[in-house]
C-alpha positions as CSV (number, residue, x, y, z in Angstrom):
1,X,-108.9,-51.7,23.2
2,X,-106.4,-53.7,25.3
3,X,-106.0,-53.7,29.0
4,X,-103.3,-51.3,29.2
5,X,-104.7,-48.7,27.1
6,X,-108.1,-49.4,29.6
7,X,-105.8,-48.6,32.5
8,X,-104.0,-45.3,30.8
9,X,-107.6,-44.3,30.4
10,X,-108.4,-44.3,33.9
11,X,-105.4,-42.2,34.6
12,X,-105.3,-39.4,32.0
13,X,-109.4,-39.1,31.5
14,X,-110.9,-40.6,34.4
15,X,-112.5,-43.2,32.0
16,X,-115.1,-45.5,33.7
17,X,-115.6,-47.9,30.9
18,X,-117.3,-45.3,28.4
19,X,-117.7,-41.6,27.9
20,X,-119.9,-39.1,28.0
21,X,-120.4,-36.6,24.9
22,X,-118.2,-36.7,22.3
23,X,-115.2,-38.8,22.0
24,X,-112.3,-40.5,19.9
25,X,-109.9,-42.8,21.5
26,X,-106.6,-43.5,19.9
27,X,-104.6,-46.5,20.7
28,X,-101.2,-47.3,18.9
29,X,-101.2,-44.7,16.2
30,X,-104.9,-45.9,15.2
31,X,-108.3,-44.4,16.2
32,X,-110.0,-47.2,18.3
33,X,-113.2,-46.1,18.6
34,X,-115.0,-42.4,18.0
35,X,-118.6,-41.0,18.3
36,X,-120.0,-37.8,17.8
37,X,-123.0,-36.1,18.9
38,X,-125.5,-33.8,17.5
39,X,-123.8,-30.4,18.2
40,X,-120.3,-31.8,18.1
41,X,-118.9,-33.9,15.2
42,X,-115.8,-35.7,14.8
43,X,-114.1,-36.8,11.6
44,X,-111.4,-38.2,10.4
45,X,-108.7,-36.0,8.5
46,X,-108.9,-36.7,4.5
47,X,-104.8,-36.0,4.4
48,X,-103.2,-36.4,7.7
49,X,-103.6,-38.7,10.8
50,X,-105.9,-37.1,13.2
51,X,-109.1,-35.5,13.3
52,X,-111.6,-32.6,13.0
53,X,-113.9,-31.7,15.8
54,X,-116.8,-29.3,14.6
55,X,-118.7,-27.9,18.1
56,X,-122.1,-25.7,16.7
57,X,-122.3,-22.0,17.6
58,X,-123.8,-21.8,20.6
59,X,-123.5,-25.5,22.3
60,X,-123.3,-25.4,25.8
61,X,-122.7,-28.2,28.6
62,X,-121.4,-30.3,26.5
63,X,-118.0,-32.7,26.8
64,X,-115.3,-33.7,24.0
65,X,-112.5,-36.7,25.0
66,X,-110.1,-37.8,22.7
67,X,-107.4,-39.4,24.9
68,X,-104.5,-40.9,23.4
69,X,-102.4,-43.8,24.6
70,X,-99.2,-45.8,23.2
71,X,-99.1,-49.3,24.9
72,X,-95.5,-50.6,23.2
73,X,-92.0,-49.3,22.4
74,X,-91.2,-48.8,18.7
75,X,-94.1,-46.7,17.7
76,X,-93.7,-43.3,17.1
77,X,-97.3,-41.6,16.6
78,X,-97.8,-38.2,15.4
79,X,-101.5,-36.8,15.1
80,X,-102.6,-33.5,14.0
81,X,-106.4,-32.3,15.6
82,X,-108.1,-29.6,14.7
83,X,-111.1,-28.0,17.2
84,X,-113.8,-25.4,15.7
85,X,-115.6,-24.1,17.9
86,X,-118.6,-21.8,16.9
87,X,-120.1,-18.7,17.9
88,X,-121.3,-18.5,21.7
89,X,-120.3,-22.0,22.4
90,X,-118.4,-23.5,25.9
91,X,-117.5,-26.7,25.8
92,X,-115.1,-28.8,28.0
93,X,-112.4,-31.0,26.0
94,X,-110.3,-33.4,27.7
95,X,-107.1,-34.2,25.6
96,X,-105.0,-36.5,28.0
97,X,-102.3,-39.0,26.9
98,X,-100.5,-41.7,28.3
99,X,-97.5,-43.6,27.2
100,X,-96.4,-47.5,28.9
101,X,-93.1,-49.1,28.0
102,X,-91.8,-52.5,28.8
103,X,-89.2,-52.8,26.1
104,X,-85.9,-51.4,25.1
105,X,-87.2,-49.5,22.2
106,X,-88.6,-45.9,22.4
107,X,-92.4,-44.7,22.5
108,X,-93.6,-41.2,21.3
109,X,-96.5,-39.6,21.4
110,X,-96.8,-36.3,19.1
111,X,-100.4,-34.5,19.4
112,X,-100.2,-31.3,17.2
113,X,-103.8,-29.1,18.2
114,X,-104.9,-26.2,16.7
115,X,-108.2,-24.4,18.6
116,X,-110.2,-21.9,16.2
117,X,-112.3,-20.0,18.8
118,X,-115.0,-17.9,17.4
119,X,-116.8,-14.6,18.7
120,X,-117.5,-15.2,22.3
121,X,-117.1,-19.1,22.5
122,X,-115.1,-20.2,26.0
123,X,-113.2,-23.6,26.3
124,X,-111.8,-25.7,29.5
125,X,-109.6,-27.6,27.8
126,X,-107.7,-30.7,30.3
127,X,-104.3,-32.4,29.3
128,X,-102.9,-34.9,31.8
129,X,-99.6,-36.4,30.7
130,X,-97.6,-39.8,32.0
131,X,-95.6,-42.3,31.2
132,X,-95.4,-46.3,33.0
133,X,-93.9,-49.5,32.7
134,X,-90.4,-50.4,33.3
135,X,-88.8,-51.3,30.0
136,X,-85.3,-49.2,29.2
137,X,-86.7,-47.4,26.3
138,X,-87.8,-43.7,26.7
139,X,-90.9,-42.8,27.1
140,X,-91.8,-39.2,25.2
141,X,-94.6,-36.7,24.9
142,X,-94.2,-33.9,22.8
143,X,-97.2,-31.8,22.4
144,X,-97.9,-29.0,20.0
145,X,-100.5,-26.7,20.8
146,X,-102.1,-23.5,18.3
147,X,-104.5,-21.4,20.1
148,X,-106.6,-18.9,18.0
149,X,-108.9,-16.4,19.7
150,X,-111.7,-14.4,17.8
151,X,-113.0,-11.3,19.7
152,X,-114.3,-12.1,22.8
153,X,-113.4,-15.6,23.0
154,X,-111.6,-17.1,25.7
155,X,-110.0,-20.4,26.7
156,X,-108.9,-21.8,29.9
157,X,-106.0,-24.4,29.5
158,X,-105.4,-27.3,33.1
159,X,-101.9,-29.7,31.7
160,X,-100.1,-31.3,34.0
161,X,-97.2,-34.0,33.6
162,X,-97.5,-36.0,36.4
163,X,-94.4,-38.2,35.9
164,X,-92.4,-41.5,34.2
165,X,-92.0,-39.6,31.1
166,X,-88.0,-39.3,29.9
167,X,-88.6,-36.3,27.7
168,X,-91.3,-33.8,26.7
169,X,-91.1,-30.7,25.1
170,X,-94.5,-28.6,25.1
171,X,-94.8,-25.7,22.6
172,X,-97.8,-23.4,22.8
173,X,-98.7,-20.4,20.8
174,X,-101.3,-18.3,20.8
175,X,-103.1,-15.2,18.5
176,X,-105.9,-12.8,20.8
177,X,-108.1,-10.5,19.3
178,X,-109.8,-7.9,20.9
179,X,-111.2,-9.1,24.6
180,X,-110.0,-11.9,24.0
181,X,-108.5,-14.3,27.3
182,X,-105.8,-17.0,27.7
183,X,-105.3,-18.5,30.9
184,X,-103.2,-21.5,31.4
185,X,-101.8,-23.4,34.3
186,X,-99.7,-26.4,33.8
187,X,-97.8,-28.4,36.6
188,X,-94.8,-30.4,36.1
189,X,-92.9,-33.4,37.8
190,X,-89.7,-34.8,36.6
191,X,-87.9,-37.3,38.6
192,X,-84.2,-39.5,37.8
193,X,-82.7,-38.6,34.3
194,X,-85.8,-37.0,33.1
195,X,-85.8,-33.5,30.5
196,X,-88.7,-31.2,30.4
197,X,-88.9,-28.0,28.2
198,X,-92.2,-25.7,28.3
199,X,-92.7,-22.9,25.7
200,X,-94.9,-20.4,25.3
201,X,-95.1,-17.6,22.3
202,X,-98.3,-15.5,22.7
203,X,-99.4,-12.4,20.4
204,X,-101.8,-10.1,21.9
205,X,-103.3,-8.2,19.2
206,X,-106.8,-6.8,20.0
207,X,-107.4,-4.0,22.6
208,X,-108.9,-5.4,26.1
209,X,-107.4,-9.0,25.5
210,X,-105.0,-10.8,28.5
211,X,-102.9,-13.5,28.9
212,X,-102.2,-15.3,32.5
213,X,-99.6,-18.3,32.2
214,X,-98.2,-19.7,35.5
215,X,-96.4,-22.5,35.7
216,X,-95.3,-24.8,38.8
217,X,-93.0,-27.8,38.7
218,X,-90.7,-30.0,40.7
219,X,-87.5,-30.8,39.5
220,X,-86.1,-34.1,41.4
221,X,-82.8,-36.4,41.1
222,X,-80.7,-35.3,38.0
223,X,-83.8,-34.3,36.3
224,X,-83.8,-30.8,34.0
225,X,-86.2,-28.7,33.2
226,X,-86.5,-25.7,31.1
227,X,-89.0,-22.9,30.9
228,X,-89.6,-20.3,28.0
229,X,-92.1,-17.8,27.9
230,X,-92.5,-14.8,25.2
231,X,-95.4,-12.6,25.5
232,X,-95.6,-9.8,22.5
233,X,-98.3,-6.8,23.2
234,X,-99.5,-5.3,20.3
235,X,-102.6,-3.3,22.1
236,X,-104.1,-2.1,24.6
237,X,-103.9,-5.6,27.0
238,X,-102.5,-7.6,30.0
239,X,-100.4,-10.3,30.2
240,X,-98.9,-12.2,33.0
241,X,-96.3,-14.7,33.4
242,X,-95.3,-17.0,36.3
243,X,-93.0,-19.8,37.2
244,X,-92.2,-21.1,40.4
245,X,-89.9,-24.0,40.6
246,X,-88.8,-26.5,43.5
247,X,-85.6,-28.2,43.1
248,X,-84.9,-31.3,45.0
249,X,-81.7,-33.4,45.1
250,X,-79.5,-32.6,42.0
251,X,-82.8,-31.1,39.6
252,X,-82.2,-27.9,37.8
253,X,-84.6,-25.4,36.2
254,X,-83.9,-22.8,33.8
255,X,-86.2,-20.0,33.0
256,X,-86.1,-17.4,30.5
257,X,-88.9,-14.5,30.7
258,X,-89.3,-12.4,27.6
259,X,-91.8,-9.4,27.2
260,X,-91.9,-7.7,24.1
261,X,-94.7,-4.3,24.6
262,X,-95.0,-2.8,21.6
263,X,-97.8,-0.6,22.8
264,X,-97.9,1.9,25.3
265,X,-100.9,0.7,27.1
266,X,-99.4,-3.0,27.2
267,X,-99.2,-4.0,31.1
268,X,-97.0,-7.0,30.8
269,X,-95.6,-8.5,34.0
270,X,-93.1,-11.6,34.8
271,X,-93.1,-13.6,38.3
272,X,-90.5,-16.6,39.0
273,X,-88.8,-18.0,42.1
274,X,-86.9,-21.3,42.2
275,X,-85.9,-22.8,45.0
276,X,-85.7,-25.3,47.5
277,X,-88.7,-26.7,49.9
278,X,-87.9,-24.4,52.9
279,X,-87.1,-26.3,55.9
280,X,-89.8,-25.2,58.4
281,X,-92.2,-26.2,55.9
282,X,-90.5,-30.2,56.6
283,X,-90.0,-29.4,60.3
284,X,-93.7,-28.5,61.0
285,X,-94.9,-32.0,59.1
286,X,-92.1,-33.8,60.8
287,X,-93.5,-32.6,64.3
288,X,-96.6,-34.3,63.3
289,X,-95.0,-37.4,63.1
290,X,-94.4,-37.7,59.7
291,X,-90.9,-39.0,58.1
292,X,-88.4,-36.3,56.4
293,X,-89.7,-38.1,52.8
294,X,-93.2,-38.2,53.4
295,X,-93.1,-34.8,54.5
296,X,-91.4,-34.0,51.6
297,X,-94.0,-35.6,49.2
298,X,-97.1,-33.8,51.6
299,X,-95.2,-30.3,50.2
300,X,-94.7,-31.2,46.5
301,X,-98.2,-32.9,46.1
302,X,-99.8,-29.9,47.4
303,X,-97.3,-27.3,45.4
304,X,-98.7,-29.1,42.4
305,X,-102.4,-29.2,43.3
């Protein structure tokens, strides 16, 4: 691996020099290194770039890293992971990515995951996004995420984009069966001429299942954001949708709710606010003797904690 992938690492995965569990690492469109363990086994695809990670029914405790990084512009990398996770298992996979720049050419990152949860198994899966370097090509991350839930089963999804990246568009989907639980919380920071679009499509199909999606971002400078969510309630189930938005400078943020019950025991519910930071919030830091900006950065690093 070379140094700026090393560094990436440190950001997106809180890499240490080595991890532990499970892992792949993928550098420049290429795995650079990749070890299994002996509940959790990683393989390369036969067909496709990317990979399939096998957790047993019933591991438990157990970590999965496969953090990918693009060092350079002129790569465009697109890789297609696929989890299976068995019976009675809860794992923890970290998936971040990073992308650094220095040239005038553009850098992409495309990470297209599909999670096949069986009967009871729970995941924490982590995604941190960001983009460095100061070369004039953009810097993208466009991930693609499939989320399959057996009966019972339940994942638990922490993303955040925490900034440099030009453009991004993240697509989630999502299939519950009965008692089935989705919870995701993503946070969001675009800055300058930056473009961010979140969407989420989720099909509750099994009686006692629930969906809780809340988003929180800061739009700054000219950036744009956009926010889509579409939950569909085909049983007896909850489902919850939230975005709060803070717009500084000339940022915008569009949201665009959609719930679709199509039975009448479906409890669906939408939340959003956009706004400004309110300005008591920046007088009562500034009466502690800090400056309008660094007040400013106090509110938006907490609103995205």
């Amino acid at each position: 691996m070379n140094s700026i992938t090393q560094k990436l690492l440190e950001t997106i995965s809180n890499w240490t020099g080595s991890f532990p569990g499970a892992y792949s690492i993928r550098e420049d469109g290429q795995c650079a290194e990749f070890r299994s363990t002996e509940h959790i086994r990683i393989e390369p695809k036969a067909d496709l770039p990317g990979l399939d990670i096998h957790v047993l029914p019933g591991t438990t405790g157990e970590t999965v890293s496969i953090p990918a990084c693009v060092t350079h512009g002129d790569i465009d990398d697109l890789v297609y992971n696929d989890f299976y996770i068995g019976e009675g298992a809860d794992v923890t996979i970290s998936a971040g990515c990073g992308v650094h720049n220095e040239s005038g050419e553009p850098a992409r990152h495309n990470g297209v995951h599909r999670f096949f949860l069986e009967k009871n198994a729970h995941v924490l899966y982590l995604e941190k996004h960001i983009g460095t370097g100061g070369g004039a090509g953009k810097r993208s991350i466009d991930p693609v995420t499939s989320v399959f839930l057996k009966e019972g089963a339940s994942l638990e999804m922490d993303t955040s984009q925490i900034g440099g990246l030009d453009d991004s568009n993240r697509k989630t989907t999502a299939e519950l069966a009965e008692n089935a639980k989705l919870t995701i919380r993503e946070r969001l920071l675009t800055e300058g001429d930056q473009k961010a679009a979140t969407e989420f499509d989720v099909e509750i199909n099994g009686d006692g299942a629930g969906v809780d999606l809340v988003s929180r971002s800061v739009a700054r400078g000219n950036s744009r954001q956009t926010y889509r969510s579409r939950i569909a309630g085909n049983a007896r189930c909850t489902g919850h949708s939230e975005c709060d938005a803070i717009l500084s400078e000339n940022g915008s943020v569009s949201a665009s709710p959609e719930l679709d019950a199509r039975n009448e025991d479906a409890s669906l519910i939408h939340e959003a606010a956009i706004g400004k930071i309110a300005g008591e919030q920046l007088l009562k830091l500034k009466t502690l003797g800090l400056t309008e900006a660094e007040a400013e950065a106090k509110i938006i690093e907490g609103f995205l904690r």
